[in-house]
PASEBA-1860 file (N, C-alpha, C; in nm, 3 decimals):
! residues 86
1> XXXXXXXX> 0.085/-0.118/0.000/0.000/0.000/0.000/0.089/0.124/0.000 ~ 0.059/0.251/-0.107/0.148/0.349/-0.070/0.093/0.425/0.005 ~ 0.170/0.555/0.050/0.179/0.615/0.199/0.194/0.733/0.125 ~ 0.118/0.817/0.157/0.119/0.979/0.107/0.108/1.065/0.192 ~ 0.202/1.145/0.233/0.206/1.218/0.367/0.123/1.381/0.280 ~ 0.040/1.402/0.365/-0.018/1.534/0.323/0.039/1.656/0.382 ~ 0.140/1.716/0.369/0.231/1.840/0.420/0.174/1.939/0.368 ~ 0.110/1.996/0.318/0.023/2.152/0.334/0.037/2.210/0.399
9> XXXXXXXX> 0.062/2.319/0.441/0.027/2.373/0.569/-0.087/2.487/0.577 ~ -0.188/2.429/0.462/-0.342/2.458/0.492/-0.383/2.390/0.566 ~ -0.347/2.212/0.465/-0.398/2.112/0.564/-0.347/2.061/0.763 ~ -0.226/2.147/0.728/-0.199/2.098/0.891/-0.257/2.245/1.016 ~ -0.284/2.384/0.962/-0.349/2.462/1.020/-0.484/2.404/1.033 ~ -0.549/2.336/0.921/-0.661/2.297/0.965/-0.696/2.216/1.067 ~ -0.609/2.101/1.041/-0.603/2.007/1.121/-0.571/2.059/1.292 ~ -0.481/2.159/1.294/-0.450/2.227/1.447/-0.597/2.230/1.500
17> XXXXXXXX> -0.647/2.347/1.406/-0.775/2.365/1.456/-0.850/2.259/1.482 ~ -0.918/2.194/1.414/-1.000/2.046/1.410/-0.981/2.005/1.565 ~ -0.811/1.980/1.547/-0.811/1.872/1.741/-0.799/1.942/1.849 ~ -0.828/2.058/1.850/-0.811/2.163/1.936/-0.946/2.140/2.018 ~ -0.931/2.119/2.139/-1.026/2.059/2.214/-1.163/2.175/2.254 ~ -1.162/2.359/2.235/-1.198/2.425/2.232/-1.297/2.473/2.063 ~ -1.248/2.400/2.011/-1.350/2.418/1.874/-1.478/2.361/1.869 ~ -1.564/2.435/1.873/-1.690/2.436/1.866/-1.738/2.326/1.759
25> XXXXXXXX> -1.849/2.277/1.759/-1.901/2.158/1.701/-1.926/2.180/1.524 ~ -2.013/2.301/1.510/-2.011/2.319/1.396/-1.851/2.395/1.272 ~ -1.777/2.473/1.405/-1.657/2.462/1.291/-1.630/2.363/1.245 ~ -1.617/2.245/1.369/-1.530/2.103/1.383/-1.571/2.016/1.244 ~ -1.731/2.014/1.206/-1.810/1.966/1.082/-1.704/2.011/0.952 ~ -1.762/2.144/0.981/-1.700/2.297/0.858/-1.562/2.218/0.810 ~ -1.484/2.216/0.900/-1.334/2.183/0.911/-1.301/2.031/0.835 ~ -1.343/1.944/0.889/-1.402/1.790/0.844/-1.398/1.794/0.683
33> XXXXXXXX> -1.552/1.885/0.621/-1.579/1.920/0.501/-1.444/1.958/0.395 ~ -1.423/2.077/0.453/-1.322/2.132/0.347/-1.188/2.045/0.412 ~ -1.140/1.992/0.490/-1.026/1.915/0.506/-1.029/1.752/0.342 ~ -1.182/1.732/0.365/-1.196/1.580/0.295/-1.165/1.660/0.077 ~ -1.231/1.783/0.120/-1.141/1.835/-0.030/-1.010/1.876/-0.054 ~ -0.941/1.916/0.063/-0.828/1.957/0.012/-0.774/1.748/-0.001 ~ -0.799/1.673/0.115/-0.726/1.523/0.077/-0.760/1.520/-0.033 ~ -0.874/1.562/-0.090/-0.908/1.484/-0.247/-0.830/1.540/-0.357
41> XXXXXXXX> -0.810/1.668/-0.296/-0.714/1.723/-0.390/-0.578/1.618/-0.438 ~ -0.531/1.611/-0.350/-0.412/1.540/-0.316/-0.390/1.357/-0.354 ~ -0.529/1.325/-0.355/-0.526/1.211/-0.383/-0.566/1.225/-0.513 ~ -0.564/1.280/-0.574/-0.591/1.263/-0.742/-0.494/1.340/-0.774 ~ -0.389/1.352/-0.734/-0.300/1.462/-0.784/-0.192/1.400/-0.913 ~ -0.222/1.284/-0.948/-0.171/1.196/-1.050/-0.271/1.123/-1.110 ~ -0.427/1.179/-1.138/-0.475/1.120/-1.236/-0.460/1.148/-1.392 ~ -0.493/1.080/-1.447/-0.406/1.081/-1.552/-0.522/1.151/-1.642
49> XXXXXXXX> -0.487/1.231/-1.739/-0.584/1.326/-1.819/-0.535/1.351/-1.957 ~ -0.677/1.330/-2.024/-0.685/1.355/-2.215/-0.710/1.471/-2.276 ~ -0.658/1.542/-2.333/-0.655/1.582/-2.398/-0.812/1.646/-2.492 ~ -0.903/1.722/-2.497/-1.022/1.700/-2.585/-1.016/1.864/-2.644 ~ -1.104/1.878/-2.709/-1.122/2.023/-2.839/-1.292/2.015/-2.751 ~ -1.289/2.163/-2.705/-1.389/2.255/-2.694/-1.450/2.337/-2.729 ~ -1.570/2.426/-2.730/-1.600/2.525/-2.811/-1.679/2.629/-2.643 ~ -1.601/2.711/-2.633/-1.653/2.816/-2.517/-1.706/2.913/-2.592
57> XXXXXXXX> -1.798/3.000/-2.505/-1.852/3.132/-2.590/-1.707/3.177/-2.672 ~ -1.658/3.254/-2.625/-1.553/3.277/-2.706/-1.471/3.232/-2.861 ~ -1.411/3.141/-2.818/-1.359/3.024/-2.926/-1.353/2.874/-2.863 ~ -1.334/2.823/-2.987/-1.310/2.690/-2.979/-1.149/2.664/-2.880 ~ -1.131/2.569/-2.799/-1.015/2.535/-2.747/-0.992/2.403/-2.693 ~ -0.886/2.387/-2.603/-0.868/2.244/-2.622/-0.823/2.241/-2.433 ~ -0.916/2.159/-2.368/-0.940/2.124/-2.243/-0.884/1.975/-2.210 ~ -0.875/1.966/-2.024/-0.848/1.818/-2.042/-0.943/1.755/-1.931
65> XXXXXXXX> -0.944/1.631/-1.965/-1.095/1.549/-1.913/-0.960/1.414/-1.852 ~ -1.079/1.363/-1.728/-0.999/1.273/-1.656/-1.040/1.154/-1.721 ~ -0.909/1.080/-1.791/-0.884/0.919/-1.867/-0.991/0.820/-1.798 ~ -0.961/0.799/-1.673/-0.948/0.707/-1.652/-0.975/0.692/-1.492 ~ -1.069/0.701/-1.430/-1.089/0.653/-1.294/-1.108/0.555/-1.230 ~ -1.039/0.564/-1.062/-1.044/0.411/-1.038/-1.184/0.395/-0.970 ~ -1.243/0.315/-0.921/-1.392/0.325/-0.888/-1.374/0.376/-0.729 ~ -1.289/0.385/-0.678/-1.251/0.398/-0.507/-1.223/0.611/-0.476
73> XXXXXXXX> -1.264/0.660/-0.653/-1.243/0.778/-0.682/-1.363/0.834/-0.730 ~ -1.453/0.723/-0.770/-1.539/0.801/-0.887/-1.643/0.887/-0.790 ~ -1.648/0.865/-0.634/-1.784/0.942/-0.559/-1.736/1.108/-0.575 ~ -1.572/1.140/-0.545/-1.526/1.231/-0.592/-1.586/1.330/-0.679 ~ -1.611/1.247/-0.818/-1.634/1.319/-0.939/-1.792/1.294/-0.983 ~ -1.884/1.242/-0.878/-1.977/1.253/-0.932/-2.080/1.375/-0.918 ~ -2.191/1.387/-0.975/-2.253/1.538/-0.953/-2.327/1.530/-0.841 ~ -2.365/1.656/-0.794/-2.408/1.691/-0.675/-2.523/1.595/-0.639
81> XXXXXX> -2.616/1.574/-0.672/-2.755/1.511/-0.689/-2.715/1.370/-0.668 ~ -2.597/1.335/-0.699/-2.550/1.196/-0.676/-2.503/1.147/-0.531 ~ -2.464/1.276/-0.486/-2.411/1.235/-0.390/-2.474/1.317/-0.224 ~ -2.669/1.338/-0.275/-2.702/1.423/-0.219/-2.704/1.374/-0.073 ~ -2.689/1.455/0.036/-2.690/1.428/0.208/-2.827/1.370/0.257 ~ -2.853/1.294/0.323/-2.915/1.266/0.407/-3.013/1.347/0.543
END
């Protein structure tokens, strides 16, 4: 299994905060939330991406779309409605 140390030091201010025994319940959530995006950041930080031709208001251009996902990634990238809360 590999081992990915997350050194940010967004993610480790956050984290201060988070275990800080004085943080209130709903930062502690707040904190949780945007902590599980910046990991996601980080854990896709080597997916691998194609190449495609776009057309924006502007002009036509050329964007890149993710190849290839592993299924242990795809809740990540699915749309909101997919992954609506409870």
């Amino acid at each position: 299994m590999r081992l990915h140390i997350a050194d940010h030091p967004l993610i480790a201010h956050k984290l201060t905060v988070l275990r800080d025994r004085d943080t209130h319940s709903a930062t502690f959530r707040q904190l949780v939330d945007e902590l599980v995006t910046l990991l996601a950041y980080e854990a896709t930080r080597h997916v691998s991406t194609t190449e495609i031709a776009i057309n924006t208001p502007v002009a036509p251009t050329v964007g890149k779309r993710i190849s290839e996902l592993a299924p242990s990634l795809s809740l990540f990238f699915a749309p909101d409605w997919a992954c609506s809360k409870a």
